[in-house]
N, C-alpha and C positions, 0 to 999 in steps of 0.2 A: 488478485483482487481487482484486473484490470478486466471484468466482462463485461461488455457492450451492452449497449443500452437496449431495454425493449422496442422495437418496432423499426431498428435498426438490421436492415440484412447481414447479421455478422454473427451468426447463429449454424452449425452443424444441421443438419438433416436432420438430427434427432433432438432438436430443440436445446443442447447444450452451448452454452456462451462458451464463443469462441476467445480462446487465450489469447492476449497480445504476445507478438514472438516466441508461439510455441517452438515452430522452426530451429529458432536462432537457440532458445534455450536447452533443445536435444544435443545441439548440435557442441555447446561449449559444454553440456557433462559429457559428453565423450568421451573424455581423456581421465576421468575422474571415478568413470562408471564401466571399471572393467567386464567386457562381455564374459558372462558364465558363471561371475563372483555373485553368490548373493551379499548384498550390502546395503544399506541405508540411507536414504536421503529424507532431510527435513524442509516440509515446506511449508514455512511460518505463516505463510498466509495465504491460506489454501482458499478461498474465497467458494467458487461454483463449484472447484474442482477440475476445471479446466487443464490447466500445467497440470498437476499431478495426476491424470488420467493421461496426457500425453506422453510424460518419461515412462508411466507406468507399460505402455504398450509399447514403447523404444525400447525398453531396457526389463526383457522377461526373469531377472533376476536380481530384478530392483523390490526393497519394499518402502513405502513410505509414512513417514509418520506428519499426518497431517495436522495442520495446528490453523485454528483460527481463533482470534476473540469474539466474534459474534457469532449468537447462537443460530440466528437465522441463515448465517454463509454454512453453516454446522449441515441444517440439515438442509440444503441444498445438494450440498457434495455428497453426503450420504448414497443418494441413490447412484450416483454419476459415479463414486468408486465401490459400491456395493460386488459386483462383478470382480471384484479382485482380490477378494474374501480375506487371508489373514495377511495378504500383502501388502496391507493399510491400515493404519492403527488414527482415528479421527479423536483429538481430543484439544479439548478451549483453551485459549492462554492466549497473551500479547507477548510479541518479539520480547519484553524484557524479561519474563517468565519462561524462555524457550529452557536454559540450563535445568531449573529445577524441573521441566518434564522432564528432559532426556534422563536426570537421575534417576527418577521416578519411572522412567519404562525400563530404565536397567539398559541403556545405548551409551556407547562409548566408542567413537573413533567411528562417528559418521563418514559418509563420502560426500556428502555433498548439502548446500541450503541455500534454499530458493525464498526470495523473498519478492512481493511485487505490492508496490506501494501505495496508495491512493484508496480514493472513493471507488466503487464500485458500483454495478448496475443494484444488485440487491437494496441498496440503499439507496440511489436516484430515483429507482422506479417507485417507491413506498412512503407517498408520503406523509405518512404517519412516523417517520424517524426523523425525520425532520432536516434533510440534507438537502433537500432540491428547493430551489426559487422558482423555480415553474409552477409546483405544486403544492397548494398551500397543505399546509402539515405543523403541529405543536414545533416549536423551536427547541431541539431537541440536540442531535446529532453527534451521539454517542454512538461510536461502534461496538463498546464494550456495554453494555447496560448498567453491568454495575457502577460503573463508574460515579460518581459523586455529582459531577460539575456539568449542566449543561452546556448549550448555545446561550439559553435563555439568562442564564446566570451570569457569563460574561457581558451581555449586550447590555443587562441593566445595570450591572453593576460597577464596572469599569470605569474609572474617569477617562473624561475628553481626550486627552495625551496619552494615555494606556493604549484606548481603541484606536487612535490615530499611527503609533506606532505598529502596532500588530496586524493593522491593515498593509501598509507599509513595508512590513520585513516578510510577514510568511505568506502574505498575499500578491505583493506587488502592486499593489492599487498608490498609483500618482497622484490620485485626488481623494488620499487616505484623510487630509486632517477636513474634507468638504464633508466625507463621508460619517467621519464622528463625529462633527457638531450637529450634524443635522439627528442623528441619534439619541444624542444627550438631550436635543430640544426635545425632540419626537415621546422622548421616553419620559420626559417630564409632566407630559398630559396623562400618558397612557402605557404604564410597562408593555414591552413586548413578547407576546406569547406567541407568536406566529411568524411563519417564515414568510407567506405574502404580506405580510406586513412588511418586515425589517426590509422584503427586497426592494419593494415600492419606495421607501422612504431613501434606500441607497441610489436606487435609479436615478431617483428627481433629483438626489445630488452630486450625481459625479456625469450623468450624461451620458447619453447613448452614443448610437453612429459606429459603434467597433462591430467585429464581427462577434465577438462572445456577451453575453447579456453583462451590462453593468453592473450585478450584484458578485458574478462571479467570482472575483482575485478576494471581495470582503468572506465573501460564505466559505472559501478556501482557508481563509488566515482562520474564520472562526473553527472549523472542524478540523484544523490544525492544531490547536490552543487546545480544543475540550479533548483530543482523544491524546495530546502530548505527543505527536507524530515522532516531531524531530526527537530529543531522548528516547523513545519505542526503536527508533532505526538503529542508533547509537547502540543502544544496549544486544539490540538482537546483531547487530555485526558483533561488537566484542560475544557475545554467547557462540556466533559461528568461529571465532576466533580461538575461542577457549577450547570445543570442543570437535571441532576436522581432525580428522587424524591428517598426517604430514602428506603432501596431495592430494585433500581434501578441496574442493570449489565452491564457493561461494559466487553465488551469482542475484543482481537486486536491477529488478527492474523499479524503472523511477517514472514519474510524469512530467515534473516541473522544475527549474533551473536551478534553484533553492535545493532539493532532494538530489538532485545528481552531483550538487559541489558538495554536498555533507558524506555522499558515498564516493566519490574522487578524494575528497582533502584527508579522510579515515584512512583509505585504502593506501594511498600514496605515503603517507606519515606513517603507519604502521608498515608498510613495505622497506622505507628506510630502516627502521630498528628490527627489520630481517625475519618479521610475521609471514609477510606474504611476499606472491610474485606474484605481478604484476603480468596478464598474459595479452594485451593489446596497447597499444597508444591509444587508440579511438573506442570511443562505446559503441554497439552493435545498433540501428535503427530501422523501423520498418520498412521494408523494399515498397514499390507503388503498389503494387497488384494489394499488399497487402490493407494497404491505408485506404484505396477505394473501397475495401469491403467493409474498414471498421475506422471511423475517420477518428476512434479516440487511437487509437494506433502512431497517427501521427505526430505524438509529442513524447513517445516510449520511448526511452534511452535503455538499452542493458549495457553493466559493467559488470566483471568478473575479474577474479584472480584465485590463485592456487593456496592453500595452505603452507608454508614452509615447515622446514624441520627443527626452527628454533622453537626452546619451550616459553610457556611463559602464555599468555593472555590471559584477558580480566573478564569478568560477565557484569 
């Protein structure tokens, strides 16, 4: 779900958004993705299609079952894995729904599951979903549709200390409790329907001068909150857990420092009670050549580890 932003040089020849750490991530199912074996890998969040058109052309005896929750990453990928006819099976879900696909395709003892975290250009560049502070768009920002609960519905609804915190933990914004009073005012003349709205009313209170726009770390915590990130990662690693067969890989690429300690402190806690191995001390990161072409590249972490042979995981 990590593709580069439109009008950004990080783009293939043939107009497909380029994967973060395609590279890196061929290169850790390696060991996982026997040459010759046909076998299975799941990639929960297939976004453009990017990563899984790459293993798919690494590994001629790969097939994959692509998963995303938005319809619109759906048919993106569509055409970009179209060329690989029944060696891709594309179908909707969120990480915490992966188990009952795989029942439902009739898969058991995958090799491998890919996950890559975050916002995506799909949703940056559109803004009618309401993800970008650049672009004014409904305050929205569901990557699931169906889902229930807006942007909108948090910002108006929330008390002062709610918003203040949440900015806070899933955002990182330092001048979180500036940023929700001035919201709670803001919201008391006039609920918020719009994202240049709510970003404007953040800017004027938390202050510029950084290198990333001041709405940023707030629009993070809120499209964190609406689409339930943190529990979707949770559940979709126990679902990779439940169903690897024994040297199975699990690999998750992350964006932000928050998303990389929930998939270290899982990995490492579940490695002691003898789930997984652990296959690096350090997580993989973009080399330069790579970050010059895609500058969101430079905040990607990938962590992996192997399946063990004890039984036992939860979905």
């Amino acid at each position: 779900m990590a593709a580069a932003h439109r009008g950004d040089p990080q783009t293939g020849g043939d107009g497909v958004h380029a994967p973060v750490l395609a590279a890196e991530v061929i290169e850790v199912f390696q060991g996982a993705l026997s040459a010759g074996t046909p076998t299975w890998l799941v990639d929960g969040t297939v976004g453009a299609g990017g990563h899984a058109r790459a293993l798919l052309e690494a590994y001629p005896s790969l097939s994959i079952l692509a998963v995303d929750q938005d319809p619109d990453s759906l048919a993106e990928a569509a055409p970009v894995l179209e060329p690989f006819g029944e060696r891709v099976r594309l179908r909707r879900g969120r990480m915490s729904q992966l188990g009952g696909l795989l029942r439902r395709e009739g898969l058991t003892g995958v090799a491998g599951v890919l996950f890559d975290i975050g916002v995506c250009s799909l949703h940056l560049d559109r803004p009618e979903r309401g993800f970008s502070f650049r672009d004014d768009g409904p305050l929205d920002m569901r990557m699931d549709p169906s889902r229930e609960r807006t942007a909108a519905d948090v910002v108006n609804s929330w008390d002062e200390r709610d918003l203040a915190d949440l900015f806070f933990h899933e955002g990182g914004e330092r001048r979180s409790r500036q940023a929700a009073s001035a919201i709670v005012e803001a919201r008391r003349r006039v609920p918020f329907q719009r994202t240049a709205a709510l970003a404007d009313v953040i800017a004027q209170a938390v202050g510029g001068g950084g290198r990333i726009h001041p709405a940023t770390r707030c629009f993070q915590a809120l499209r964190r909150v609406v689409n339930q990130e943190g529990e979707e990662l949770l559940r979709g690693m126990q679902a990779a857990e439940h169903h690897l067969s024994p040297g199975g890989l699990l690999a998750v690429i992350t964006f932000h420092s928050g998303e990389d300690r929930e998939v270290r402190r899982y990995l490492k806690g579940r490695a002691r009670a003898g789930y997984w191995e652990l296959q690096a001390d350090k997580p993989l990161r973009a080399k330069r050549d790579e970050v010059s072409r895609n500058r969101r590249s430079r905040s990607a972490v990938l962590r992996w580890a192997t399946r063990s042979r004890a039984e036992g995981g939860e979905e």
